[in-house]
LUMLODO-954121 format. One record per residue (C-alpha): x, y, z. Coordinates in Angstrom, 1 decimal, padded with zeros to 4 digits, always signed. Example, Ala and Ser with C-alpha at 12.3 -4.5 7.8 and 13.67 -1.06 7.14 Angstrom:
BEGIN
+--------+--------+--------+
!      x !      y !      z !
+--------+--------+--------+
! +012.3 ! -004.5 ! +007.8 !
! +013.7 ! -001.1 ! +007.1 !
+--------+--------+--------+
END
This chain:
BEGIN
+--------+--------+--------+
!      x !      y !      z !
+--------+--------+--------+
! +000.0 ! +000.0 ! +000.0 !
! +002.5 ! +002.6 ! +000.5 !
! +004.4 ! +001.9 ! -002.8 !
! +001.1 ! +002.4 ! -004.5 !
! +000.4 ! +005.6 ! -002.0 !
! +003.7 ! +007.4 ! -002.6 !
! +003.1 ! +008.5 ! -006.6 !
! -000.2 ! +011.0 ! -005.6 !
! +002.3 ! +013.2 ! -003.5 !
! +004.9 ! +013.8 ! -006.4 !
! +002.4 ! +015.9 ! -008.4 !
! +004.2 ! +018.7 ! -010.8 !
! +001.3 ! +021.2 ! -010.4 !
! +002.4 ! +021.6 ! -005.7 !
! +004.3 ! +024.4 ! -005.0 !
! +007.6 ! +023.7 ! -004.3 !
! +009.2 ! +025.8 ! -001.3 !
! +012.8 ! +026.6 ! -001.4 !
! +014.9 ! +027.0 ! +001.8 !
! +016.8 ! +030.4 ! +002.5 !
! +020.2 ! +030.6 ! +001.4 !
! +021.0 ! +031.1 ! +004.2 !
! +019.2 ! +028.1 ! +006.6 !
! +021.6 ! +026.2 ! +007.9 !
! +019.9 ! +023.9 ! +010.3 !
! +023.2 ! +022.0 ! +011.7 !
! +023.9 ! +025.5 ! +013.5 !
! +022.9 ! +025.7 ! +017.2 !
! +023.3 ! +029.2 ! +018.7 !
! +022.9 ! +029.1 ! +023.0 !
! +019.7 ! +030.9 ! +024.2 !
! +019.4 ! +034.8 ! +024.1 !
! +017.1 ! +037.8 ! +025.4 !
! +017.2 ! +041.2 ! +024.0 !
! +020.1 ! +040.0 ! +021.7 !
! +022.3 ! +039.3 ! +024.3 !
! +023.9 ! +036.0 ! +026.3 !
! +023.6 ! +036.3 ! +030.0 !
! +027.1 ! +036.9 ! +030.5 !
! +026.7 ! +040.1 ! +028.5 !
! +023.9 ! +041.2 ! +030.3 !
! +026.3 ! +040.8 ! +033.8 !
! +029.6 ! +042.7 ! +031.9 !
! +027.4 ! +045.5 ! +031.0 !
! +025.7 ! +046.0 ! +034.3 !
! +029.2 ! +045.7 ! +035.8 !
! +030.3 ! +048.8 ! +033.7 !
! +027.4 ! +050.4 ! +034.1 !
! +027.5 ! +050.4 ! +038.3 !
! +030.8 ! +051.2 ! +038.4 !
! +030.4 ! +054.4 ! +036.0 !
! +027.7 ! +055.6 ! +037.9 !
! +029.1 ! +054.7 ! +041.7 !
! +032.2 ! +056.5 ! +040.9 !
! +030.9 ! +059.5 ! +039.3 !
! +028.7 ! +060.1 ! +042.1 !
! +030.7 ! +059.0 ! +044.7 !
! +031.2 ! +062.9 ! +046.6 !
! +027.4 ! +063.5 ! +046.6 !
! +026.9 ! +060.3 ! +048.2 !
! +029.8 ! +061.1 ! +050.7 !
! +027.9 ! +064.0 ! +051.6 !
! +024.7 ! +062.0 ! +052.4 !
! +026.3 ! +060.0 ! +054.6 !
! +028.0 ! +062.4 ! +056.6 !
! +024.4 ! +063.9 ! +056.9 !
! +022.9 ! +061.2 ! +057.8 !
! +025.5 ! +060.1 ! +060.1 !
! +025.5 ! +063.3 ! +062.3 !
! +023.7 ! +062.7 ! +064.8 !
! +025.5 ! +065.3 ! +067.3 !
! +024.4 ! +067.7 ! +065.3 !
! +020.0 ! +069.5 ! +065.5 !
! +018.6 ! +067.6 ! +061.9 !
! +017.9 ! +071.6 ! +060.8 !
! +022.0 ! +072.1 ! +061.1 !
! +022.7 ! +068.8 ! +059.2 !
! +022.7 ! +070.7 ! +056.1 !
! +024.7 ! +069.9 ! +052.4 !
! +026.6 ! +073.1 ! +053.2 !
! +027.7 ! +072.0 ! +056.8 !
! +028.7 ! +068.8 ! +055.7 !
! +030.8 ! +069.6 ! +053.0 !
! +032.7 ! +072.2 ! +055.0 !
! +033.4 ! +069.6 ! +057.3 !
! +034.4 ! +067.3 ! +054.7 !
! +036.8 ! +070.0 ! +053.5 !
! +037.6 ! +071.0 ! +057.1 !
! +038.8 ! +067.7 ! +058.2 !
! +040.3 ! +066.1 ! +055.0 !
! +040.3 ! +068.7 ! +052.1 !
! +038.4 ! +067.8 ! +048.4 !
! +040.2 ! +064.5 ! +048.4 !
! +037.9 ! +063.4 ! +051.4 !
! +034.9 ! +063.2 ! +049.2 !
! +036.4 ! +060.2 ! +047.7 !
! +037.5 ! +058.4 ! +051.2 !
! +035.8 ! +054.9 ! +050.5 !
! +036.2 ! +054.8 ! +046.6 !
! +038.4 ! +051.5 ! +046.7 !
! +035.6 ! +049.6 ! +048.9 !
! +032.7 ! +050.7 ! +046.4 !
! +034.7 ! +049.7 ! +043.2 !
! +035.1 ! +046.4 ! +044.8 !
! +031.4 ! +046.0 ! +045.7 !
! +030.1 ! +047.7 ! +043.1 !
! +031.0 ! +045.8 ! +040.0 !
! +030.4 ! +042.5 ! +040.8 !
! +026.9 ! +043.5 ! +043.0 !
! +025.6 ! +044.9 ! +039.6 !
! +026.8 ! +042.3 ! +037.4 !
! +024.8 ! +040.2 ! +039.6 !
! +021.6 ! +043.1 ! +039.6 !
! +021.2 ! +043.1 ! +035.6 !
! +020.9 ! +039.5 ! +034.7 !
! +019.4 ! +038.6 ! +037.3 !
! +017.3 ! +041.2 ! +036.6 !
! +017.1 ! +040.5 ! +033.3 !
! +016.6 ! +036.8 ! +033.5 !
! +013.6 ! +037.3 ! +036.0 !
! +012.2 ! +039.8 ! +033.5 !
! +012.1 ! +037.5 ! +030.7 !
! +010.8 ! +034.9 ! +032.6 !
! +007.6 ! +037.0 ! +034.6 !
! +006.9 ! +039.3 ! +031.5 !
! +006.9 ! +036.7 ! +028.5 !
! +007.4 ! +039.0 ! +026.0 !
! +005.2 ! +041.6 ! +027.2 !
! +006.9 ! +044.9 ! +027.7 !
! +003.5 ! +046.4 ! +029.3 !
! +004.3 ! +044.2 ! +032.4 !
! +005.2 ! +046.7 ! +034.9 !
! +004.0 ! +043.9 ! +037.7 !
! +006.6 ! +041.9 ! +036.3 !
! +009.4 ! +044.5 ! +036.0 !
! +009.1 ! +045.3 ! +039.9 !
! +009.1 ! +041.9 ! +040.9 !
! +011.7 ! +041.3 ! +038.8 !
! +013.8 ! +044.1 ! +040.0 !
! +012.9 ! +042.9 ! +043.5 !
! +014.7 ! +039.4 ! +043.1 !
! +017.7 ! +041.4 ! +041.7 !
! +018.6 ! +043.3 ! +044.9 !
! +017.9 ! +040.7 ! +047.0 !
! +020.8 ! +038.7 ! +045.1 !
! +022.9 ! +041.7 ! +044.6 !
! +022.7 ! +043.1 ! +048.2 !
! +024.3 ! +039.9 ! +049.5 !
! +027.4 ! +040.9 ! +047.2 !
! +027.2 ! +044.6 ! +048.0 !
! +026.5 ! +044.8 ! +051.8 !
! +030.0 ! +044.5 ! +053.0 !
! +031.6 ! +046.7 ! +051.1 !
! +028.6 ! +048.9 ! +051.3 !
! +029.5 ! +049.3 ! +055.0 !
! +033.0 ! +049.4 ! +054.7 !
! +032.5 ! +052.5 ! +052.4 !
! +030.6 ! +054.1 ! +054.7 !
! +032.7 ! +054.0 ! +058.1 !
! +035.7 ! +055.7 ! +055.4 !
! +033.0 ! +058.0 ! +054.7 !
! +032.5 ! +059.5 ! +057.8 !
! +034.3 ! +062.2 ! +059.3 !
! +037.4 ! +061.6 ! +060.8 !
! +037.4 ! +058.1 ! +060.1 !
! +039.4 ! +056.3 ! +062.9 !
! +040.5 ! +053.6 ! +059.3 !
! +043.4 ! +054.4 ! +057.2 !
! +041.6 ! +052.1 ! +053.9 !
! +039.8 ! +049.5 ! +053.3 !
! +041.8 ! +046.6 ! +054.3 !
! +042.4 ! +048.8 ! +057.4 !
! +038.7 ! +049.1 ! +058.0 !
! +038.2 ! +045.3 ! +057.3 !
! +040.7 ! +043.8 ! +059.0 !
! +039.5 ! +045.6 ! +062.2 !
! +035.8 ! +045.3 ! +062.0 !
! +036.8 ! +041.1 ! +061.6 !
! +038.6 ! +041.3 ! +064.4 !
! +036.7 ! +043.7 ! +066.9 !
! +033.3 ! +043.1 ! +066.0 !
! +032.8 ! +040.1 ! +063.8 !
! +032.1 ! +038.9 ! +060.8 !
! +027.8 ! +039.7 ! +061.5 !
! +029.3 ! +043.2 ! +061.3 !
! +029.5 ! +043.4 ! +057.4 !
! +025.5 ! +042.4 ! +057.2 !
! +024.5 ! +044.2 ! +060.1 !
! +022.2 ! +046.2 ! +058.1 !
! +021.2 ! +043.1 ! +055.1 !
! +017.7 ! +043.1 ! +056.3 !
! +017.2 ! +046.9 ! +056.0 !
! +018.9 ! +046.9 ! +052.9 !
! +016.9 ! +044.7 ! +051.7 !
! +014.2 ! +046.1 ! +053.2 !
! +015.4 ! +049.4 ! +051.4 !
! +016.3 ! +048.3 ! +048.2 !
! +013.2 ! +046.2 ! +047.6 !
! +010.7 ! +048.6 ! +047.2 !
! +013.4 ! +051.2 ! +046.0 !
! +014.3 ! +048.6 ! +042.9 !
! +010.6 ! +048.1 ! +042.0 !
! +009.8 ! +051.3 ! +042.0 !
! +012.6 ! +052.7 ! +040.1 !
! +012.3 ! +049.7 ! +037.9 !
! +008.9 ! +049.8 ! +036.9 !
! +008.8 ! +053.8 ! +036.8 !
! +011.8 ! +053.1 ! +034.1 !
! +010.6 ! +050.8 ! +032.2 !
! +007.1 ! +053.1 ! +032.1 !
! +008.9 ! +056.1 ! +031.6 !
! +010.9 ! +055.0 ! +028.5 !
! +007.9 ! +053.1 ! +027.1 !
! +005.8 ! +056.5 ! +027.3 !
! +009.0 ! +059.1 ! +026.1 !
! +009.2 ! +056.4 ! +022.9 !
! +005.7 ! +056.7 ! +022.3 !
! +005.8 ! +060.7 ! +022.1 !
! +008.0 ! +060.8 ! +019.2 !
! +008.5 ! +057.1 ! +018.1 !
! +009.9 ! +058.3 ! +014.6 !
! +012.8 ! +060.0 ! +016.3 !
! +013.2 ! +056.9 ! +018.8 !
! +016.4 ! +055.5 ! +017.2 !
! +018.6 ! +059.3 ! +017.2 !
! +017.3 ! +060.0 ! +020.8 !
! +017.9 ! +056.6 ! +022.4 !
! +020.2 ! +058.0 ! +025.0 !
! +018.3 ! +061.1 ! +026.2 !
! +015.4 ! +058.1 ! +026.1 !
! +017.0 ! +056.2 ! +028.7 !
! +019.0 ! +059.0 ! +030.6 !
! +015.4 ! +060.8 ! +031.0 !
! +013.7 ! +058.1 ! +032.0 !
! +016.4 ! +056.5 ! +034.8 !
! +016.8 ! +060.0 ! +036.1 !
! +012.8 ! +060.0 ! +036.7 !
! +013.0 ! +056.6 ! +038.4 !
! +015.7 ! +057.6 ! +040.9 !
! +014.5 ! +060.2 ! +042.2 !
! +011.0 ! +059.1 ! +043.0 !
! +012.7 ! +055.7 ! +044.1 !
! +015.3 ! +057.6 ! +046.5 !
! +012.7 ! +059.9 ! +047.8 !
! +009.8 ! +057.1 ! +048.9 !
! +013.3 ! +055.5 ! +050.6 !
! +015.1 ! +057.6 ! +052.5 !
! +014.0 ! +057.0 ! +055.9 !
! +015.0 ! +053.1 ! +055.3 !
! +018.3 ! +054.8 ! +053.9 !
! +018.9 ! +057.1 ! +057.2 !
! +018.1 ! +053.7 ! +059.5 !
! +021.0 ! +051.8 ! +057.3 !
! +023.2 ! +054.4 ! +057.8 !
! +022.9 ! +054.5 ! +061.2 !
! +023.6 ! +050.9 ! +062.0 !
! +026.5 ! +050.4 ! +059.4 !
! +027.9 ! +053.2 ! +061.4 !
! +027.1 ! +052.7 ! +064.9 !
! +030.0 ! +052.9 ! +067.0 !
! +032.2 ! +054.7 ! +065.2 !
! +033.1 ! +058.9 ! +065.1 !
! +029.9 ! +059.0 ! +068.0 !
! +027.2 ! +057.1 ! +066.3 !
! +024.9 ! +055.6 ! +068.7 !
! +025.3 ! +052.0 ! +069.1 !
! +022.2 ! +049.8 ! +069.1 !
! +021.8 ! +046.9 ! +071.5 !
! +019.5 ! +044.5 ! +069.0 !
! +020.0 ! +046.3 ! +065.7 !
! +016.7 ! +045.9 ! +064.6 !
! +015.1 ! +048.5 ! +062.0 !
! +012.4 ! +049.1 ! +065.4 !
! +014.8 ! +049.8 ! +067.4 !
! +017.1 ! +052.4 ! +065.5 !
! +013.7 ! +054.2 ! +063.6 !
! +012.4 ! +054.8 ! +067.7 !
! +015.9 ! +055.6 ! +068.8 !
! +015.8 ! +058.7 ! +065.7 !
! +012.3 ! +059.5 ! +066.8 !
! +013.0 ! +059.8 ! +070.2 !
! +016.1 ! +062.4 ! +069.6 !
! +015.2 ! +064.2 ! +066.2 !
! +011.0 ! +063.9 ! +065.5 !
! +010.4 ! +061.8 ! +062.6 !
! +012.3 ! +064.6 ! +060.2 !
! +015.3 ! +062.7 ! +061.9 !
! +014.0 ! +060.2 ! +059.6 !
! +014.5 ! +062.5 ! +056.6 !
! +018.4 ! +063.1 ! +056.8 !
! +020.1 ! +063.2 ! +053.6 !
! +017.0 ! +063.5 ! +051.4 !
! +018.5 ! +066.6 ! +048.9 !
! +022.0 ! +064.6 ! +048.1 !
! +020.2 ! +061.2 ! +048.1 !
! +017.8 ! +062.4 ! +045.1 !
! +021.0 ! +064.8 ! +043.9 !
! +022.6 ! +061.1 ! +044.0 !
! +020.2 ! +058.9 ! +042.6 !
! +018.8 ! +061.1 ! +040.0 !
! +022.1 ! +061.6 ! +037.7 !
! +023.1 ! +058.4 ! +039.3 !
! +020.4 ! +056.4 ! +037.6 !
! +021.0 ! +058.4 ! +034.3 !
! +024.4 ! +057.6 ! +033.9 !
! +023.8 ! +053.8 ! +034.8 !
! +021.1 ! +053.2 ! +032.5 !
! +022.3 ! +054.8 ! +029.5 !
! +026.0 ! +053.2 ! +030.0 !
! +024.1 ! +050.0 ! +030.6 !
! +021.8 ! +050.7 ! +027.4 !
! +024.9 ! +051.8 ! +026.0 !
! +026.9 ! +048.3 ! +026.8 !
! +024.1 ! +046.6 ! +025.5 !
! +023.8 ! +048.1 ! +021.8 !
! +027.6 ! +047.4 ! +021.6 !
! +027.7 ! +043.8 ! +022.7 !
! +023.7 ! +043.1 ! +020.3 !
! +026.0 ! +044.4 ! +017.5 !
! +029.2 ! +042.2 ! +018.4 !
! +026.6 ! +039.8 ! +018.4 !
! +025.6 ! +040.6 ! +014.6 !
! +028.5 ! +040.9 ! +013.6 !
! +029.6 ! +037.5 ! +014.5 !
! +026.5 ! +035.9 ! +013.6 !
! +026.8 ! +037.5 ! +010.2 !
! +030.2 ! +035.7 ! +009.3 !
! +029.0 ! +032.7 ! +010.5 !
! +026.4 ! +032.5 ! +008.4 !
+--------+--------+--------+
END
C-alpha cells in the first residue's frame, strides 16, 4: 500500500518551497534575550554600576556624613555643613575616602543586579513589555541577590566616609571590623537593605521601564537618534521618585552600618524598630529624613548615567553579536 500511496504526492502542479540561502539547520546558537547572552547582560551591568558609583561618589559622601550626624539639630545637618566639614577635616580628596571599597562591591553586586534582573524579567513578563507587575518583581529578586554581594563593602564605604574616620583604607577598616566586632558586622544592616532596596528597585524599575515606554511613544519616529536622552530621561525620573519614597529606610541603614564609630549611637539589638524609635525619640520623625537633597542629587544623575552606560553596553555587545553571527552565516 505505500508503494502504490507514494506516486499521488509527487504531483508537478504543488508548490515547491525553497529554503533560504542562508538556513543552515546544523547550527545551534545558546539561548538569548534582548540579543544578548547572560554573561553580556552581567559585563554590562558591571560597567554600568561602576560608572555611575564612581561618578557620584562625593554627593553620596555628603549624604552619609548627613545622615550620620547625629550630634548635630537635623535643621543644622545641612549639604553646606557637611561639605565644610568634609573640606575641614580632610580637604576635596575626602569626598572620595571609600572609593576602593565601592569599586570592589560595586562591579560585581551589579553584574549580579542586571541578569538577574534581566533573567527574571524575561521569565515574569513573556514578551510583554506592558508588564510593569513583572518588571518590579523582577527588579525585587535582583537586589535581594545583589545586596548579599554589595553589603560588605557597602558598609566598609561608609565607616571611610564618615568624618574623621578612625581607618586608614579598606583593608584597614576590614581587618579591624573582623577582628573587633565580627564577621555579622559586614550584614549588620542586610535586612534593611533589603528592606530598602526592595521597594526602592521596584519602584525605580517599573517607573523606568514606564517612563521609556511612554517618552518612545511621544516621538516614536525619532526613537532611534534619541535613544540616549530616552533612557538617561527616564532613569533619572526613576531615581529620584525611588530615592525619595526610601530615605527614611536609607537614614536607619546608615545609622547601624555606622554605629559605633566617630559618636554614632550604638544599638543593643540592631533591629530597624529599634534604630527608627531611637531617631524619633532624639530628632521627631524629620530625623528620619536626613540626607534627602543629596540622596535624590545622588540617585537622580546616578540612575542616568547607569542606565544609559548599561543601554549603551548593551547596543555594543547586540552588534558584536551581529556581527559575528553574520560571518557565521
Amino acid at each position: 500500500m505505500a508503494t502504490d500511496a507514494s506516486p499521488k504526492f509527487k504531483k508537478s502542479d504543488l508548490i515547491q518551497v525553497p529554503q533560504p540561502p542562508d538556513y543552515h539547520p546544523e547550527i545551534t546558537v545558546s539561548p538569548v534575550h534582548d540579543g544578548l547572552h547572560f554573561w553580556q547582560f552581567m559585563i554590562a551591568g558591571s560597567i554600568a554600576g561602576m560608572v555611575e558609583h564612581m561618578a557620584m561618589f562625593p554627593v553620596d559622601t555628603i549624604k552619609t556624613q548627613m545622615q550620620a550626624m547625629v550630634s548635630c539639630p537635623v535643621e543644622s545637618a545641612s549639604v553646606k555643613q557637611a561639605v565644610q566639614s568634609i573640606l575641614k577635616s580632610e580637604g576635596p580628596i575626602g569626598f572620595y575616602r571609600g572609593i576602593g571599597a565601592m569599586g570592589l562591591g560595586a562591579g560585581p553586586a551589579h553584574a549580579v543586579y542586571f541578569s538577574v534582573y534581566e533573567f527574571c524579567k524575561k521569565r515574569f513578563s513573556r514578551g510583554n513589555p506592558n508588564n510593569h507587575v513583572a518588571h518590579a518583581v523582577s527588579g525585587v529578586f535582583a537586589t535581594i541577590a545583589s545586596d548579599t554581594v554589595f553589603t560588605p563593602m557597602d558598609m566598609v564605604k561608609q565607616r571611610l566616609q564618615l568624618s574623621s574616620s578612625p581607618y586608614t583604607g579598606v583593608w584597614d577598616c576590614v581587618k579591624r571590623v573582623l577582628r573587633e566586632e565580627g564577621i555579622r558586622a559586614f550584614y549588620a544592616s542586610y535586612r534593611t537593605t533589603v528592606l530598602m532596596n526592595a521597594p526602592f528597585t521596584a519602584v525605580h524599575f517599573a517607573t523606568y521601564e514606564a517612563a521609556k515606554r511612554g517618552l518612545m511613544e511621544v516621538s516614536p519616529e525619532s526613537v532611534s537618534d534619541e535613544r540616549l536622552v530616552i533612557h538617561a530621561t527616564a532613569g533619572a525620573v526613576a531615581g529620584a521618585l525611588a530615592a525619595a519614597v526610601t530615605t527614611p529606610l536609607d537614614v536607619v541603614k546608615t545609622q547601624l552600618q555606622c554605629q559605633g564609630v566617630c559618636g554614632c549611637d550604638r544599638y543593643v539589638n540592631g533591629s530597624i524598630r529599634d534604630v527608627t524609635r531611637t531617631i524619633v525619640k532624639r530628632d521627631g520623625y524629620v530625623g528620619l529624613m536626613r540626607g534627602w537633597m543629596p540622596r535624590m542629587l545622588f540617585h537622580a544623575p546616578a540612575a542616568a548615567i547607569c542606565w544609559s552606560t548599561y543601554e549603551a553596553a548593551k547596543s555594543l555587545f547586540q552588534d558584536l553579536n551581529t556581527s559575528s553571527n553574520d560571518n557565521v552565516t
